[in-house]
PDB file of N, CA, C and O in Angstrom:
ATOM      1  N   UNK A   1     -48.838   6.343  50.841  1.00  0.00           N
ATOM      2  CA  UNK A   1     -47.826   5.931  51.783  1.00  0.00           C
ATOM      3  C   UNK A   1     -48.452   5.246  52.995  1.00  0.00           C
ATOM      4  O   UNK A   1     -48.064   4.218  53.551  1.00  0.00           O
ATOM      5  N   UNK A   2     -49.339   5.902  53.250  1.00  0.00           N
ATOM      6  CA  UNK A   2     -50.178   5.141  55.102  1.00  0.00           C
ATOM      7  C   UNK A   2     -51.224   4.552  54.376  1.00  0.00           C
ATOM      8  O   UNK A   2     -52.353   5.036  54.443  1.00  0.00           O
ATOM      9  N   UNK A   3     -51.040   3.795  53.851  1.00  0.00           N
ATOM     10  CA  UNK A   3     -52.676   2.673  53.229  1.00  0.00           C
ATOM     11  C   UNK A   3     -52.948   2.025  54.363  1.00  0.00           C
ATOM     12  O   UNK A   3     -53.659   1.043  54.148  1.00  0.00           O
ATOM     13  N   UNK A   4     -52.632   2.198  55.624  1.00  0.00           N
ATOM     14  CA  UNK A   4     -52.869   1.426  56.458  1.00  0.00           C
ATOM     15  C   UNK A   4     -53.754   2.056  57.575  1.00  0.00           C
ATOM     16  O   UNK A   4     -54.248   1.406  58.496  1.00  0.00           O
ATOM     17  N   UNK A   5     -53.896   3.411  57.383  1.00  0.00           N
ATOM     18  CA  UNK A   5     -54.732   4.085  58.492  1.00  0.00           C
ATOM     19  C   UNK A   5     -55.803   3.914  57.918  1.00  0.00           C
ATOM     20  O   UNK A   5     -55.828   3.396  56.801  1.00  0.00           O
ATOM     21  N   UNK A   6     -56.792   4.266  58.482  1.00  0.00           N
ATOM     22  CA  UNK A   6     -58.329   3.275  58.472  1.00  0.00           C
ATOM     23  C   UNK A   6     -58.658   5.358  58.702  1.00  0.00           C
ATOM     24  O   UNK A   6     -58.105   6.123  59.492  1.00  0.00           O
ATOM     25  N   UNK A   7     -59.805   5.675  57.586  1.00  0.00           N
ATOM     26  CA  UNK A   7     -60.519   6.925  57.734  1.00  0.00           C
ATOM     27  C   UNK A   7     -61.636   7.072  59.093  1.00  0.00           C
ATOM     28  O   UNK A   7     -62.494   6.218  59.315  1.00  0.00           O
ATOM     29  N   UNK A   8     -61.496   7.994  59.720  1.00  0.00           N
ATOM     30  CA  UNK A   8     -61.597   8.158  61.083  1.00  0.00           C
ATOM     31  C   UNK A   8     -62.812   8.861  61.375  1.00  0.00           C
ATOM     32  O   UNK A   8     -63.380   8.912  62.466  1.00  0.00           O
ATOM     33  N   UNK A   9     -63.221   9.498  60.097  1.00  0.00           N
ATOM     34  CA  UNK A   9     -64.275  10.606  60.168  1.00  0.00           C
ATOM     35  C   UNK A   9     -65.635  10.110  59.782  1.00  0.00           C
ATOM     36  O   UNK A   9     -65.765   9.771  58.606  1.00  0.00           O
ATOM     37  N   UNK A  10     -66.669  10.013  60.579  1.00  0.00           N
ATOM     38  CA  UNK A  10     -67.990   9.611  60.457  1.00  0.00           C
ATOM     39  C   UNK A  10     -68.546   8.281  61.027  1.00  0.00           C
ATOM     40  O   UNK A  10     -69.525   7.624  60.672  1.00  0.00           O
ATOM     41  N   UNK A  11     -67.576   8.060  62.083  1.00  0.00           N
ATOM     42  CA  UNK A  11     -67.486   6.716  62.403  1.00  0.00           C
ATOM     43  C   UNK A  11     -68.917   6.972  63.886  1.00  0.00           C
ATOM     44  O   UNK A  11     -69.270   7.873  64.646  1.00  0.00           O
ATOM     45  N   UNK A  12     -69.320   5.479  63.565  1.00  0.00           N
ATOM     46  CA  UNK A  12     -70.860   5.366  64.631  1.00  0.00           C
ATOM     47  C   UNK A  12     -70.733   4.768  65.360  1.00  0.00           C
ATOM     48  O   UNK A  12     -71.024   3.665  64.898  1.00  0.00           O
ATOM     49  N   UNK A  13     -70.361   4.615  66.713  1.00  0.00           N
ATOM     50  CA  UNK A  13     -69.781   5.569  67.679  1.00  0.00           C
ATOM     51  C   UNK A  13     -68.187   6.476  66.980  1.00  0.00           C
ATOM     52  O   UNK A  13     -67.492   5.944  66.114  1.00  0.00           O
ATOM     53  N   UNK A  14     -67.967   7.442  67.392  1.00  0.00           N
ATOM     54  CA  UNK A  14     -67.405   8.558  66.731  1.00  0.00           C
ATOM     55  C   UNK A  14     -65.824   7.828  67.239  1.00  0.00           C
ATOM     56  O   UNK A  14     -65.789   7.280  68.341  1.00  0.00           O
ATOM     57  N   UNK A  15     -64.988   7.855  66.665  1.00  0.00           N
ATOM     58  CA  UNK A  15     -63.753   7.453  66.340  1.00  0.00           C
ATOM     59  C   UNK A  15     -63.054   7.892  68.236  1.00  0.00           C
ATOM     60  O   UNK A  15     -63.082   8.971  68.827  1.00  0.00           O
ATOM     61  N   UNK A  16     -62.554   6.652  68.649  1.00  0.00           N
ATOM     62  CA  UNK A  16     -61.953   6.614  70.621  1.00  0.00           C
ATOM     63  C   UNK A  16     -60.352   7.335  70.262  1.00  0.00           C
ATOM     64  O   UNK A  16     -59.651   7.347  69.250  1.00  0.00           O
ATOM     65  N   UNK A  17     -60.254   7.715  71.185  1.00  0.00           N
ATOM     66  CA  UNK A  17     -58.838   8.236  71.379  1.00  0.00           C
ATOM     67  C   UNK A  17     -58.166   7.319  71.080  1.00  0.00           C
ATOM     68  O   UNK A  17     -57.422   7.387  70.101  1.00  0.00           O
ATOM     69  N   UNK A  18     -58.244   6.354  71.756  1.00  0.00           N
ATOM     70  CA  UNK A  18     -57.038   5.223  71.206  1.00  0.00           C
ATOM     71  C   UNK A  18     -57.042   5.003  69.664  1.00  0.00           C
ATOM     72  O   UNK A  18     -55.906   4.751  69.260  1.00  0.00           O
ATOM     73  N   UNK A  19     -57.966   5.024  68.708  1.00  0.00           N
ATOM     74  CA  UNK A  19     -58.301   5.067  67.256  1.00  0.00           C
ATOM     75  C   UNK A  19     -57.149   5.871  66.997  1.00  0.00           C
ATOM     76  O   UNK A  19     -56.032   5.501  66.636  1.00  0.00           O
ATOM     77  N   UNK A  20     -57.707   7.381  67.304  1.00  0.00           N
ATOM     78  CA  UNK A  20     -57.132   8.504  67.035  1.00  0.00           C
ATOM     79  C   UNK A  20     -55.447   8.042  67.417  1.00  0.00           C
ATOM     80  O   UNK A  20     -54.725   7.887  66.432  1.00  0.00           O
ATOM     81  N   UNK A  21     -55.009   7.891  68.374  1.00  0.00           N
ATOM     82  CA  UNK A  21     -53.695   7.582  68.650  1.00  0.00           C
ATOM     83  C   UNK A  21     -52.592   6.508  67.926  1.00  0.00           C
ATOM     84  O   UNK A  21     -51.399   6.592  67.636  1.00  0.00           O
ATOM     85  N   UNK A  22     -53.543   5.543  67.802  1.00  0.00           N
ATOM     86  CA  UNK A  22     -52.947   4.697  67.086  1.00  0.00           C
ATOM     87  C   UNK A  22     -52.685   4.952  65.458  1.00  0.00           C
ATOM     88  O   UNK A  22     -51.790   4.370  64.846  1.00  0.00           O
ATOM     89  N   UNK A  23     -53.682   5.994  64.797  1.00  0.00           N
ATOM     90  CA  UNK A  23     -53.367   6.353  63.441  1.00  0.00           C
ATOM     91  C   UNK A  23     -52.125   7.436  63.437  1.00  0.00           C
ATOM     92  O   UNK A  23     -51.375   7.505  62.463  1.00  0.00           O
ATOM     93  N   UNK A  24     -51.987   8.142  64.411  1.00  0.00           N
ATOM     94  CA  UNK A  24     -51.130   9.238  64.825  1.00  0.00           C
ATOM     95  C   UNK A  24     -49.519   8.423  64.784  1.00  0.00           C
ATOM     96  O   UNK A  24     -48.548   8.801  64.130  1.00  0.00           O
ATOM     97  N   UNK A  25     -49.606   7.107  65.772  1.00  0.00           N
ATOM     98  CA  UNK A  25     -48.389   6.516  65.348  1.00  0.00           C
ATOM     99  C   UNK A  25     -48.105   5.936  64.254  1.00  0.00           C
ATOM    100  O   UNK A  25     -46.963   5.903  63.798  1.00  0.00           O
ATOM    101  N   UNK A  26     -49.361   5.285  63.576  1.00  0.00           N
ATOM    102  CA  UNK A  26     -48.886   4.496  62.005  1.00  0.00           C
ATOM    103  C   UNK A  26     -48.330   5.871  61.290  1.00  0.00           C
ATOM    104  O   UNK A  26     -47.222   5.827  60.757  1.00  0.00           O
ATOM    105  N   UNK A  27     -48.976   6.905  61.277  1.00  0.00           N
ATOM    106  CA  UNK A  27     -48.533   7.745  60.438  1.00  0.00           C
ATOM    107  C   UNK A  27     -47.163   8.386  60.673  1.00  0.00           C
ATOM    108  O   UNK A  27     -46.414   8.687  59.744  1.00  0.00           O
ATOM    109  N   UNK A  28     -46.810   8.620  62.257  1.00  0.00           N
ATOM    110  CA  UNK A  28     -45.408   8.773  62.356  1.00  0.00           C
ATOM    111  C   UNK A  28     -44.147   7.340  61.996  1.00  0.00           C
ATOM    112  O   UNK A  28     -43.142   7.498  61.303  1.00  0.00           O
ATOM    113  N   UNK A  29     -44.534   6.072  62.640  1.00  0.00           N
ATOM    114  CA  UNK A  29     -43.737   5.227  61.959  1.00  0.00           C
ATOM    115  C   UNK A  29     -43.216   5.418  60.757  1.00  0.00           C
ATOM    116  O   UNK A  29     -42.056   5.653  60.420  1.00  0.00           O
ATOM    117  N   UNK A  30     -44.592   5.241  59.892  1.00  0.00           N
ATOM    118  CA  UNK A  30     -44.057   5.354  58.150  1.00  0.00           C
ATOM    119  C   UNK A  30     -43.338   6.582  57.497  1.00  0.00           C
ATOM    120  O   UNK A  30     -42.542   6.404  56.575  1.00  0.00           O
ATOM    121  N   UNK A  31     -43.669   8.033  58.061  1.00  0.00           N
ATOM    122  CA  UNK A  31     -42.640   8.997  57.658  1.00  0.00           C
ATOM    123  C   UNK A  31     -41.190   9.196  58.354  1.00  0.00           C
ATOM    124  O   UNK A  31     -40.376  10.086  58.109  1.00  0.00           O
ATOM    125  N   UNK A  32     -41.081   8.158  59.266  1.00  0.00           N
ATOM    126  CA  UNK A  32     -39.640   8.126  59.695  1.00  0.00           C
ATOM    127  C   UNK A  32     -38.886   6.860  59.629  1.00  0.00           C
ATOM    128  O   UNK A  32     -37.729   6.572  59.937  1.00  0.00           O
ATOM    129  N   UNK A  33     -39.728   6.283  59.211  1.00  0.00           N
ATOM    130  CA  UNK A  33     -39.211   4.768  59.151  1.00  0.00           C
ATOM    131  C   UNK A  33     -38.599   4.320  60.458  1.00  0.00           C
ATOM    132  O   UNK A  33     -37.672   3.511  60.418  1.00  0.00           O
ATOM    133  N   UNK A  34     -39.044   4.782  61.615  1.00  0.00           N
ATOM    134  CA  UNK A  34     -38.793   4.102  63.041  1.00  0.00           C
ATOM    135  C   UNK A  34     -39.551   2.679  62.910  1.00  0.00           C
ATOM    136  O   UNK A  34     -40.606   2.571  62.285  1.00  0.00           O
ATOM    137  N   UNK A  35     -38.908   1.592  63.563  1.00  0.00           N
ATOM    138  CA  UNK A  35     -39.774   0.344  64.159  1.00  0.00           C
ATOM    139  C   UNK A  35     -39.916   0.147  65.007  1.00  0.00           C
ATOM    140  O   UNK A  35     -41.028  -0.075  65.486  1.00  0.00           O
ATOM    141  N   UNK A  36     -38.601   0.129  65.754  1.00  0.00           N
ATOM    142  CA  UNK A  36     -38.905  -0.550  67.169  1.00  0.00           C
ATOM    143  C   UNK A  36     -39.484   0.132  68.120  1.00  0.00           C
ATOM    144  O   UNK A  36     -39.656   1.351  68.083  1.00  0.00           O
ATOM    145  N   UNK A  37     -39.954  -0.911  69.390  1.00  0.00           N
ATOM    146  CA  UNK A  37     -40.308  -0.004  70.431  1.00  0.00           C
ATOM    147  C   UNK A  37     -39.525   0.868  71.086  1.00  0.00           C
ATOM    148  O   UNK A  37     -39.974   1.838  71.696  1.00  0.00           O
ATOM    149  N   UNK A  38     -38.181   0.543  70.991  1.00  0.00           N
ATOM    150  CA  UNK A  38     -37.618   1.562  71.522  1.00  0.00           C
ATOM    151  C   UNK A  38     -37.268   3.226  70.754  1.00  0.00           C
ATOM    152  O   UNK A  38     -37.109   4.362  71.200  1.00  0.00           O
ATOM    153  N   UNK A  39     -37.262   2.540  69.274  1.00  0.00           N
ATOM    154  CA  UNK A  39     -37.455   4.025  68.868  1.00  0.00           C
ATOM    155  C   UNK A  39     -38.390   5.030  69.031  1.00  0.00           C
ATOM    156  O   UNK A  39     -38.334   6.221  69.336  1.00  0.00           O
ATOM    157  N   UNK A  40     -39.636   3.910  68.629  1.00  0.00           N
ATOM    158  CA  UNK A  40     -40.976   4.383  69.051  1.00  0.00           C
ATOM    159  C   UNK A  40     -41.471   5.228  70.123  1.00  0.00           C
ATOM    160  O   UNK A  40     -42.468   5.944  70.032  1.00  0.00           O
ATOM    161  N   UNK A  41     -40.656   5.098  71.240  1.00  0.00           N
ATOM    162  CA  UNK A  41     -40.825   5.692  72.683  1.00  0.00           C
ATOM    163  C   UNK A  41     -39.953   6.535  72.644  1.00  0.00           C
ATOM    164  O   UNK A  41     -40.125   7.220  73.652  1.00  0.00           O
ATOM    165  N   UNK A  42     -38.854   7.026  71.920  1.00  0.00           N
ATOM    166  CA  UNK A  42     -38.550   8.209  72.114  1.00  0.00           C
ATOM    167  C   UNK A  42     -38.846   9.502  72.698  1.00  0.00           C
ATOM    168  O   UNK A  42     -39.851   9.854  72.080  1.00  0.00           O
ATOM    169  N   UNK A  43     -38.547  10.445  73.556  1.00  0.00           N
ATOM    170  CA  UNK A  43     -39.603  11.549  73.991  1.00  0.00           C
ATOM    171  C   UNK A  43     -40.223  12.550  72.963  1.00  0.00           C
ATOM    172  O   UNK A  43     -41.362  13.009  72.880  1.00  0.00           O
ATOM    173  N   UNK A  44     -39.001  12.752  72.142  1.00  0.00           N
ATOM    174  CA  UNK A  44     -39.484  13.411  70.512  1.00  0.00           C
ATOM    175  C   UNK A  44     -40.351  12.664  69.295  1.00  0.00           C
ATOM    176  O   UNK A  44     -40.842  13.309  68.369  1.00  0.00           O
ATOM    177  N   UNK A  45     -40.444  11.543  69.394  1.00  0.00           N
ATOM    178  CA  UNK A  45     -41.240  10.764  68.597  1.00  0.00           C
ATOM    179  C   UNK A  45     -42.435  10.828  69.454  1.00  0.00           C
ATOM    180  O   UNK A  45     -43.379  11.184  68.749  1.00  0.00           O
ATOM    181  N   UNK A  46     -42.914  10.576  71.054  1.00  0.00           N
ATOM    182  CA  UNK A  46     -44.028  10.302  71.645  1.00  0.00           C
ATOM    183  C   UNK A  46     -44.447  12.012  71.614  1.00  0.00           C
ATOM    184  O   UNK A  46     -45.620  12.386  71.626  1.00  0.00           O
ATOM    185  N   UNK A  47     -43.385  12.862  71.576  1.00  0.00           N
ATOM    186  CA  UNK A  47     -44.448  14.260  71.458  1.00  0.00           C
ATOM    187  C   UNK A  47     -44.943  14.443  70.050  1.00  0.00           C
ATOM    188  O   UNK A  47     -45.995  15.074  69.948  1.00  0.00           O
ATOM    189  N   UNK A  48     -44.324  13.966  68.839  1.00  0.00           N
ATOM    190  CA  UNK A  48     -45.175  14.362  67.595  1.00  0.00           C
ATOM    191  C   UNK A  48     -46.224  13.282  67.517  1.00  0.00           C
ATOM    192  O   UNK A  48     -47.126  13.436  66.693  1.00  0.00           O
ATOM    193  N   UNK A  49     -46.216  12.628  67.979  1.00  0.00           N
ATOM    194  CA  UNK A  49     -47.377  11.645  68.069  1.00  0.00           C
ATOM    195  C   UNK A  49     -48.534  12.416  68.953  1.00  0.00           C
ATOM    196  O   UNK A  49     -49.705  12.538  68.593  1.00  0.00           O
ATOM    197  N   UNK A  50     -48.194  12.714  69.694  1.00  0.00           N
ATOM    198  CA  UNK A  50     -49.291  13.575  70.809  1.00  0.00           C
ATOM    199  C   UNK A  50     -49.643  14.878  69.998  1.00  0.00           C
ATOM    200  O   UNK A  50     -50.785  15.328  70.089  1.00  0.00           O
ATOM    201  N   UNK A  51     -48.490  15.642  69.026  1.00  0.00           N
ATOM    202  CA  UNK A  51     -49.290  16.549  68.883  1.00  0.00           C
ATOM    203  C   UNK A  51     -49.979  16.273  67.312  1.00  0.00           C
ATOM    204  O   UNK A  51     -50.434  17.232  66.689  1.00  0.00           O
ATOM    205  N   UNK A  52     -50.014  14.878  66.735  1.00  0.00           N
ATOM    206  CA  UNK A  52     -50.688  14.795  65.387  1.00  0.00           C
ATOM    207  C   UNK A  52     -52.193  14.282  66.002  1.00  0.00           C
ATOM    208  O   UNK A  52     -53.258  14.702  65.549  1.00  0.00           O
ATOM    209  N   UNK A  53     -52.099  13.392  67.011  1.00  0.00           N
ATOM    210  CA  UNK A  53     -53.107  12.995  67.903  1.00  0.00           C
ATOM    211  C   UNK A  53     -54.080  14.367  68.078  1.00  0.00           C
ATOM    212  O   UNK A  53     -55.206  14.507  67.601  1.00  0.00           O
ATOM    213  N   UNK A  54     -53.514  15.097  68.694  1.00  0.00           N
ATOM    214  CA  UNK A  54     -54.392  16.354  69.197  1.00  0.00           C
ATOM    215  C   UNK A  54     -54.827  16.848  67.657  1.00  0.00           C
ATOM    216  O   UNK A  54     -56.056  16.891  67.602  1.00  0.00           O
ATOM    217  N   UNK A  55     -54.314  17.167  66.608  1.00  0.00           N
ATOM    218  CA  UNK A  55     -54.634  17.688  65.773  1.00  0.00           C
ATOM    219  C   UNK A  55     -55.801  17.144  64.672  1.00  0.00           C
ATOM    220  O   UNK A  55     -56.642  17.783  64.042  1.00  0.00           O
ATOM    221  N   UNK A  56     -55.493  15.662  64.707  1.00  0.00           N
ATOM    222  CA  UNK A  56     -56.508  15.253  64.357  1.00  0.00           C
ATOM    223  C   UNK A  56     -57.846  14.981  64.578  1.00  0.00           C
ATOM    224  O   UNK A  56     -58.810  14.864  63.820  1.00  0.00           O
ATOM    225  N   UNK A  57     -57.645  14.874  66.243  1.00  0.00           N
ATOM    226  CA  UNK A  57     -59.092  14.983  67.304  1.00  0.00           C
ATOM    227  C   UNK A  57     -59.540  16.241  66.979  1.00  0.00           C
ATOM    228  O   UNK A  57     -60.758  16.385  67.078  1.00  0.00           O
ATOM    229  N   UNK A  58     -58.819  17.315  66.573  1.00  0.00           N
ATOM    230  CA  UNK A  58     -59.544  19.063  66.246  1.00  0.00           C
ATOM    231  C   UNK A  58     -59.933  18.895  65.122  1.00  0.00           C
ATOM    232  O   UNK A  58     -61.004  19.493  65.014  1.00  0.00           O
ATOM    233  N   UNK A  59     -59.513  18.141  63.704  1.00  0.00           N
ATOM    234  CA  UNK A  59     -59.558  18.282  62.388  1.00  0.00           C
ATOM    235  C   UNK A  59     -61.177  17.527  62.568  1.00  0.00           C
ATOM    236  O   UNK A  59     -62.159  18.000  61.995  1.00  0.00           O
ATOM    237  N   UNK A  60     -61.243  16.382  63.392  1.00  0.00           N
ATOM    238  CA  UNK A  60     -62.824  15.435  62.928  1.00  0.00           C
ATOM    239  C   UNK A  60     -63.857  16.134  63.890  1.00  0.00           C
ATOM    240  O   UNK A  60     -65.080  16.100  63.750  1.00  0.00           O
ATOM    241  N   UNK A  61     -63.095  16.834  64.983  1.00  0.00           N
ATOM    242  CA  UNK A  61     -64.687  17.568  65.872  1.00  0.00           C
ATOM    243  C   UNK A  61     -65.296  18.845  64.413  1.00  0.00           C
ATOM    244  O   UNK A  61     -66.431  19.170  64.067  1.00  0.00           O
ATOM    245  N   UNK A  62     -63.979  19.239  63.924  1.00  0.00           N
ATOM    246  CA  UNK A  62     -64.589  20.373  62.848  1.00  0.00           C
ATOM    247  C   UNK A  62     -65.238  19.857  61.676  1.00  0.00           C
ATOM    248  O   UNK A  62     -66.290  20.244  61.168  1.00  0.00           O
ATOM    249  N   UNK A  63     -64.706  19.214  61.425  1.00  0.00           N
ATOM    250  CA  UNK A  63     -65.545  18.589  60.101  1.00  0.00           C
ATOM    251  C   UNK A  63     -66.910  18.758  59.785  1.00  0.00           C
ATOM    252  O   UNK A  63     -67.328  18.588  60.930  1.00  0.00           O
ATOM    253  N   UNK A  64     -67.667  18.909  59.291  1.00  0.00           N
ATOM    254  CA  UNK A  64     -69.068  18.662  58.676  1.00  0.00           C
ATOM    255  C   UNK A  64     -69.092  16.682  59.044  1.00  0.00           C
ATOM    256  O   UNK A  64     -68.056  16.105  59.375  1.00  0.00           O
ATOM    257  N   UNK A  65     -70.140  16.105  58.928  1.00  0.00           N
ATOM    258  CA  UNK A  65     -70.246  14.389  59.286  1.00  0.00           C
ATOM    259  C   UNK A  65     -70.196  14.471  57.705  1.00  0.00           C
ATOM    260  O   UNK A  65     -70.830  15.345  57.113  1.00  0.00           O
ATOM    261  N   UNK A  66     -69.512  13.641  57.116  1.00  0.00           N
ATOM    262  CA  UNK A  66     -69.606  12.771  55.830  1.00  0.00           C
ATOM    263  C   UNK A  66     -70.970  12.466  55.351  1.00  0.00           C
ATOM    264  O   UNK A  66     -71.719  12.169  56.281  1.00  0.00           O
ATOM    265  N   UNK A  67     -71.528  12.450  54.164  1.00  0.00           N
ATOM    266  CA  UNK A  67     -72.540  12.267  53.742  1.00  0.00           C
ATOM    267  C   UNK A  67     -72.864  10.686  53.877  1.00  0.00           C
ATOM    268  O   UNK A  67     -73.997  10.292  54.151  1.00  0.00           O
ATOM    269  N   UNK A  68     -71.844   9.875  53.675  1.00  0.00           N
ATOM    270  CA  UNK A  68     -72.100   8.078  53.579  1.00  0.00           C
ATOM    271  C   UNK A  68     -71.108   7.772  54.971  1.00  0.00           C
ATOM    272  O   UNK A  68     -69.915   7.717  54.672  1.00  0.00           O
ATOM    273  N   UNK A  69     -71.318   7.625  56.012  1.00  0.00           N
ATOM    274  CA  UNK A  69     -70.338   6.836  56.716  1.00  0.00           C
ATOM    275  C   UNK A  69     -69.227   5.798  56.454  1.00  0.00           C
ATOM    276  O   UNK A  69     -69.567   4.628  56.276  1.00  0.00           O
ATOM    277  N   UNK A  70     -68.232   6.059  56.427  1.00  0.00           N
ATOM    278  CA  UNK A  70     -67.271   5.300  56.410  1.00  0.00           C
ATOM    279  C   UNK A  70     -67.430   3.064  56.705  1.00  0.00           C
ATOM    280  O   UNK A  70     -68.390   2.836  57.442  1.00  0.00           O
ATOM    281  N   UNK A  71     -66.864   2.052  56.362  1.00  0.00           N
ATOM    282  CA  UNK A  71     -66.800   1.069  57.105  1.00  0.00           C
ATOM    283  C   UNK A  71     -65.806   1.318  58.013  1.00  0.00           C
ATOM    284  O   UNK A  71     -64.759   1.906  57.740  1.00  0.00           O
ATOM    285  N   UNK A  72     -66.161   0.809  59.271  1.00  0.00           N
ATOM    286  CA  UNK A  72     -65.297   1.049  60.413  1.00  0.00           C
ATOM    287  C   UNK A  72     -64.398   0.391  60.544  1.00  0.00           C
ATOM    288  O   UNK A  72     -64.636  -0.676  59.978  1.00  0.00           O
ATOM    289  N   UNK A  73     -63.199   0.392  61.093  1.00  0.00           N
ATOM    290  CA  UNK A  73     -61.932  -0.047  61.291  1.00  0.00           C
ATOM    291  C   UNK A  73     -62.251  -1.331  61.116  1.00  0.00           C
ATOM    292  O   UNK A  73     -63.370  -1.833  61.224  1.00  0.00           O
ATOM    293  N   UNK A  74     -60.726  -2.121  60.703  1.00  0.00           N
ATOM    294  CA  UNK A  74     -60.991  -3.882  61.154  1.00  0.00           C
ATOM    295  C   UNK A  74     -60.473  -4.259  62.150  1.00  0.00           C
ATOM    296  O   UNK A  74     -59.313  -4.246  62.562  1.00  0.00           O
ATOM    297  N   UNK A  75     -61.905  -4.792  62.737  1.00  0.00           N
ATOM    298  CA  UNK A  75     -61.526  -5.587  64.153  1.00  0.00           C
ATOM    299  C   UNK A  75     -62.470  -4.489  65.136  1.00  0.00           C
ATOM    300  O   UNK A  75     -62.559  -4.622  66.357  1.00  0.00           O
ATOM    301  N   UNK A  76     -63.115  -3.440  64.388  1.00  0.00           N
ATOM    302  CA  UNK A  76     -63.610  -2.622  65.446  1.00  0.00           C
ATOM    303  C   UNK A  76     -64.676  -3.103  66.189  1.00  0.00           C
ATOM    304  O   UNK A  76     -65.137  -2.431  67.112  1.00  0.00           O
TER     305      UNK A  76
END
């Protein structure tokens, strides 16, 4: 479904908040099928975004580092 988030874990320099944030919204867009900005900004859409954000910043500090590093985002 999210072929579009870019893997976050093992990245050299280690994956920026904004990374992290911005996969947090692709991934909420596509399970709600919101587009616009105004949906987007919702206060209930900007808090599950904040709290997939936070969760994922906990999921890659825990991790073990990947054995092969990832290619890094495009455009990074």
């Amino acid at each position: 479904m999210c072929r579009n988030i870019t893997a976050l874990r093992g990245l050299d320099p280690p994956a920026t908040d904004r990374e992290i944030e911005d996969a947090a919204r692709q991934f909420v867009r596509k399970v709600t099928g919101l587009r616009s900005t105004t949906q987007m900004g919702r206060d209930d859409v900007r808090h599950a975004i904040d709290l997939i954000a936070r969760a994922t910043q906990e999921l890659l500090s825990d991790l073990p580092a990947p054995r092969r590093a990832p290619a890094g985002p495009p455009g990074r």
